[in-house]
N, C-alpha and C positions, 0 to 999 in steps of 0.2 A: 594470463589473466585478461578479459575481457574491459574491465572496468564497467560492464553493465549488471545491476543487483533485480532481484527481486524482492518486493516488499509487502509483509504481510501487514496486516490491519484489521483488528479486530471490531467490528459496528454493532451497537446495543439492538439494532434494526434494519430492516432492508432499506428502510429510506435514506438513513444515517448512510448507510454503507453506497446507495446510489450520489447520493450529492458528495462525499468525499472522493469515490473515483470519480464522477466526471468533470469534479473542481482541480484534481491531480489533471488530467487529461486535456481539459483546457487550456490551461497555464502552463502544457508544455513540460509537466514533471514528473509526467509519465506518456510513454508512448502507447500502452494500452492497460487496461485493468479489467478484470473477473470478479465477479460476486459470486458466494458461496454460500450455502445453506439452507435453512439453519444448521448452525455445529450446533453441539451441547461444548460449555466450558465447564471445566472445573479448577479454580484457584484458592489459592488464599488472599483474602482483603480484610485486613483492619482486624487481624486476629483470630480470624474464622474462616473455615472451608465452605465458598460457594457456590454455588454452582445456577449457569444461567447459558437462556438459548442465547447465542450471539450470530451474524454473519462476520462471512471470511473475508476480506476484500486481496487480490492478490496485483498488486502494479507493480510494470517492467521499467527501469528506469536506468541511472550511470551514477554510479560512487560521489560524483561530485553533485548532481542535483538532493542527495540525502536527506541535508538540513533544511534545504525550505521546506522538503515534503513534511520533516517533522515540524514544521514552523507551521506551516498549513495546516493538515490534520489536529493540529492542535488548538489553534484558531474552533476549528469544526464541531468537534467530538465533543461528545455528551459523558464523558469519561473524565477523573482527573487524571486519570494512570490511564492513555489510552497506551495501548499494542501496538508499535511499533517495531517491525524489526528485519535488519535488509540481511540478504544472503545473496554471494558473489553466484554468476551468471558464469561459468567454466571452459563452458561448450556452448556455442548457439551456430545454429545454420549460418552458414554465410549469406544470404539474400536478407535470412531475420533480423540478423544483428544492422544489415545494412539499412533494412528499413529504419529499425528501432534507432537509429543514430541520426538517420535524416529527420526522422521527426519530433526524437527530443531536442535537438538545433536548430528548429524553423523558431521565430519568436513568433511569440502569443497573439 
């Protein structure tokens, strides 16, 4: 195991979804991040099926910086319920992983 995740996040907007990666990336809580879409969602909220255009945001980061990310983004988001959700990192190239290490460890 790596100890490096990858972390989705769902943004009501492209703008929403640009200022939360580059505020992950700045502060070091992510080594880099991807904007996505528009996806189409479809959930349940508050007892009803809805469904709404969202962006993707995808940031690369380590098991232990998790909780600010969720600390942060939460700060952020226009959501009460935002999307959050990390999956372990298995495999990564060795040069990638090396990078991703040096510069989630540089401080802000």
């Amino acid at each position: 195991m790596t100890g490096l995740i990858q972390v989705f996040i769902t943004a009501s907007s492209r703008e929403e979804g640009e200022k939360i990666v580059e505020a992950l990336v700045k502060n070091r809580l992510a080594a880099c991040g991807q904007l996505v879409g528009p996806i189409q969602s479809t959930y349940w909220w508050q007892g009803r099926i809805e469904s709404s255009a969202e962006w993707l945001c995808l940031v690369k980061s380590q098991e232990d910086k998790f909780s600010e990310i969720v600390g942060l983004v939460k700060e952020m988001h226009s959501y009460q319920v935002p999307e959050i959700i990390a999956m372990p990192l298995v495999a990564v190239s060795e040069s990638y992983e090396q990078w991703m290490r040096e510069e989630l460890n540089r401080l802000p």
